[in-house]
N, C-alpha and C positions, 0 to 999 in steps of 0.2 A: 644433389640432395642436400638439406640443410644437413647441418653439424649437430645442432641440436632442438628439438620443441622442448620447452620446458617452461612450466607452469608459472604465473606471477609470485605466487606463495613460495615455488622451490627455492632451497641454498644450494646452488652449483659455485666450488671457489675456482678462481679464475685459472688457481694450478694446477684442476685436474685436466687430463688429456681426454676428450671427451670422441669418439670417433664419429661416425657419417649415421645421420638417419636415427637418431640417440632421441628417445623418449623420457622426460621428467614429470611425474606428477606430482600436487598440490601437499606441499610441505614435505617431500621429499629432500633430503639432504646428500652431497657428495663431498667430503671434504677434498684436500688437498692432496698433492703425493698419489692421486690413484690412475687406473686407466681402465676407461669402461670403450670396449669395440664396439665397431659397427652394430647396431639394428640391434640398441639394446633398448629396454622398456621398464624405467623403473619406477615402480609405482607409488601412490598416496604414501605417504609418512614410512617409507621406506629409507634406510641409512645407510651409504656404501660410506666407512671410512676410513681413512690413509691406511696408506698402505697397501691397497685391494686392485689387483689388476683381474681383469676380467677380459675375458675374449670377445667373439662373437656371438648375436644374437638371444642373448639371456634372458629370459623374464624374471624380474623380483617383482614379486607381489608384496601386498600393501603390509607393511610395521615389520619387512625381513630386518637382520641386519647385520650386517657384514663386516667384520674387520673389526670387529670388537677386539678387547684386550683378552688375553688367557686367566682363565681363572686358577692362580697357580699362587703360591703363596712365594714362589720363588724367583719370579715376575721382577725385573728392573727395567723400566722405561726403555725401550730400545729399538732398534728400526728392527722391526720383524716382518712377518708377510701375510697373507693369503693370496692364491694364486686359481683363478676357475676360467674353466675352459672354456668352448664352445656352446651355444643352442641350448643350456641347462634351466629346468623350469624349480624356481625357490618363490613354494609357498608364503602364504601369512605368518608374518613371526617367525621363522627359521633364523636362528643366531648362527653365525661360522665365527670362529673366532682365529685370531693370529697363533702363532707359533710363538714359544716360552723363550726361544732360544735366537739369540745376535742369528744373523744370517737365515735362521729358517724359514717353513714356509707352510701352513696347511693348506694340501691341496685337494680339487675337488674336479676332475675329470672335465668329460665333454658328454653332451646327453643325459646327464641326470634329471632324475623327478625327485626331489625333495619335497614335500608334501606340508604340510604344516605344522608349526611349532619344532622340526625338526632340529638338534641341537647336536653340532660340528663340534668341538672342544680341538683346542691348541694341539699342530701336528699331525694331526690325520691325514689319512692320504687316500681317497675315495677313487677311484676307476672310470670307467667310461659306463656307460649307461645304467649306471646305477639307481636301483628304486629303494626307497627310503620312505614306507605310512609317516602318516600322523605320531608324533610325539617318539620317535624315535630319539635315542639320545646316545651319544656316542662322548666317551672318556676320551682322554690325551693320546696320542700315539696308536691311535687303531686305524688299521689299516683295513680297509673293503677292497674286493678282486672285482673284478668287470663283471657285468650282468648281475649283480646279485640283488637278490629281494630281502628287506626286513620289513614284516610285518610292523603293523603299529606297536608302540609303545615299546618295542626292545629297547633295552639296556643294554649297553654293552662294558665291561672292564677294559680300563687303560692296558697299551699294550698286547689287545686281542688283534686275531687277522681272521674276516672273515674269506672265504675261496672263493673263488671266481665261479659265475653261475650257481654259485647257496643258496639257499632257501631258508629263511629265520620267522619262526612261524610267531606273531601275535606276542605281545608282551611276554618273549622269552627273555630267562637273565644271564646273560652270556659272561662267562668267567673264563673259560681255555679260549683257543683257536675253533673255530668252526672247517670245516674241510670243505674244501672244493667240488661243486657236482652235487651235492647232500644236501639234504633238508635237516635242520636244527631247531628242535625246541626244547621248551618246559623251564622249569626252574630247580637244580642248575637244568641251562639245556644239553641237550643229548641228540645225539643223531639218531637221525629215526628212516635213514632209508635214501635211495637216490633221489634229487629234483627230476623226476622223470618227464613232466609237463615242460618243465622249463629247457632239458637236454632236448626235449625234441624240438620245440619251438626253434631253437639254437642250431640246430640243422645236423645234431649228433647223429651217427647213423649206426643200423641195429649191430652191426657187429660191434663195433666202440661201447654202445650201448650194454652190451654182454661182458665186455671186457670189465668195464667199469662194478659190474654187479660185479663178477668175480672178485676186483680189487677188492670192492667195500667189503664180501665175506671174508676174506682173508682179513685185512688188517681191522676188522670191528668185529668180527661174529665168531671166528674161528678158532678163538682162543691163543694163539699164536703168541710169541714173545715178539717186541714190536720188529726189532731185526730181519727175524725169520719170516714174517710177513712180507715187510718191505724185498727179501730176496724173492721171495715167491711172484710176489705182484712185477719183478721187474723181468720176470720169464716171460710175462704176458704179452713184453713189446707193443703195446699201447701207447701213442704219447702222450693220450688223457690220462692214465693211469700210470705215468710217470713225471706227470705236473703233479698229482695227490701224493706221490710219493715222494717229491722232492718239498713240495706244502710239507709232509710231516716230518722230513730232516729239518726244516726249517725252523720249528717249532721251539718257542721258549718255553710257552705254559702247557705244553700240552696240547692234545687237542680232546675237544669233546668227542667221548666214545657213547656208547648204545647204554640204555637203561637194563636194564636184565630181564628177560621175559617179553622186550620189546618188540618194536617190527621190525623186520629183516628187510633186503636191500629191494623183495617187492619184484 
């Protein structure tokens, strides 16, 4: 297999590591310092720049662009990173940007769908098959769990963690931690009840699935001091519902609890 097709109009510098079977389109640009794997494909007026190793099999589509600087006012020129996995598909216009800090790195799994205009800021650290709509926009230091879905246009606060298999519904504006297994929205958002579509797709099975309801009454609905939940939920011996409960020791901001009057775990 060739090393690489690439376009008469593309900039490839001769110090990027370019792997097998590597697609460049028409004024596309890679600068230097980067590593793009096997059977990647990146497209028209698309910008992979230093710094940016990439795995295998990736699509970037046309005007992404990657390895941007941090938009950090405390930013000093410095070898920083991005770092993306395997098979991820990065819509039109998606920015990922580097990490703020000597040594770091914002990372972004294997199997994601980032969608268009999506926007990574400095330090994130994204999961495996993560779905990401249109115009999503992610602060400094937020962290997404595996499978999780954001609706378009979420917002997310530096320093938030969404849970593994979440659910963030539609330009919600996310301020705390979002919980694992839940559906989150509104503005602020709130948890509004299990991902129940999404647990089953995930191959969660009915009793896990009860377990989990239980958890979410207890520590959202029951009134409980958060301690005496967390003792409660760890009666359940569940290991789903002791990832949720170790998500909320975890937690620095909190996490988004239920709106009052709202829906229950359904």
């Amino acid at each position: 297999m060739p090393a690489m097709s690439a376009h008469p109009s593309a900039i490839v510098s001769p110090d990027a590591r370019i792997g097998q079977d590597v697609a460049v389109g028409p004024c596309a640009v890679i600068e230097g310092d980067t590593v793009i794997g096997d059977g990647c494909d990146i497209a028209a007026h698309a910008v992979v720049k230093r710094y940016v190793t990439m795995g295998r099999g990736n699509r970037v589509h046309e005007g992404a662009i990657l390895g941007g600087e941090p938009q950090d006012l405390s930013f000093r020129e410095q070898e920083t990173r991005v770092v993306i996995g395997d098979r991820n598909v990065i819509r039109e216009g998606v920015t990922i940007h580097r990490s703020t800090k000597a040594g770091g790195a914002t990372v972004v799994g294997s199997d994601c769908f980032l969608m268009a205009y999506v926007h990574l800021a400095h330090d994130n650290r994204i999961g495996d098959h993560v779905i990401m709509a249109n115009n999503v926009m992610l602060a400094g230091h937020v962290e997404i769990g595996e499978r999780a879905f954001l609706g378009g246009g979420v917002g997310v606060h530096q320093f938030c963690r969404v849970g593994r298999l979440a659910m963030i519904g539609g330009n919600a504006k996310v301020v705390q931690d979002c919980l694992p297994f839940v559906i989150t929205d509104g503005h602020p958002a709130r948890a509004q009840g299990l991902n129940v579509v999404g647990l089953r797709r995930a191959g969660v099975t009915p009793p896990q699935m009860r377990a989990l309801k239980e958890a979410y009454r207890l520590l959202v609905r029951s009134g409980l001091p958060r301690e005496a939940a967390l003792e409660a939920m760890s009666a359940l011996e569940d290991p789903l519902v002791d990832e949720m409960a170790s998500f909320v020791r975890g937690s620095k901001r909190g996490f988004a609890h239920a709106c009052r009057g709202g829906p229950d775990a359904g």
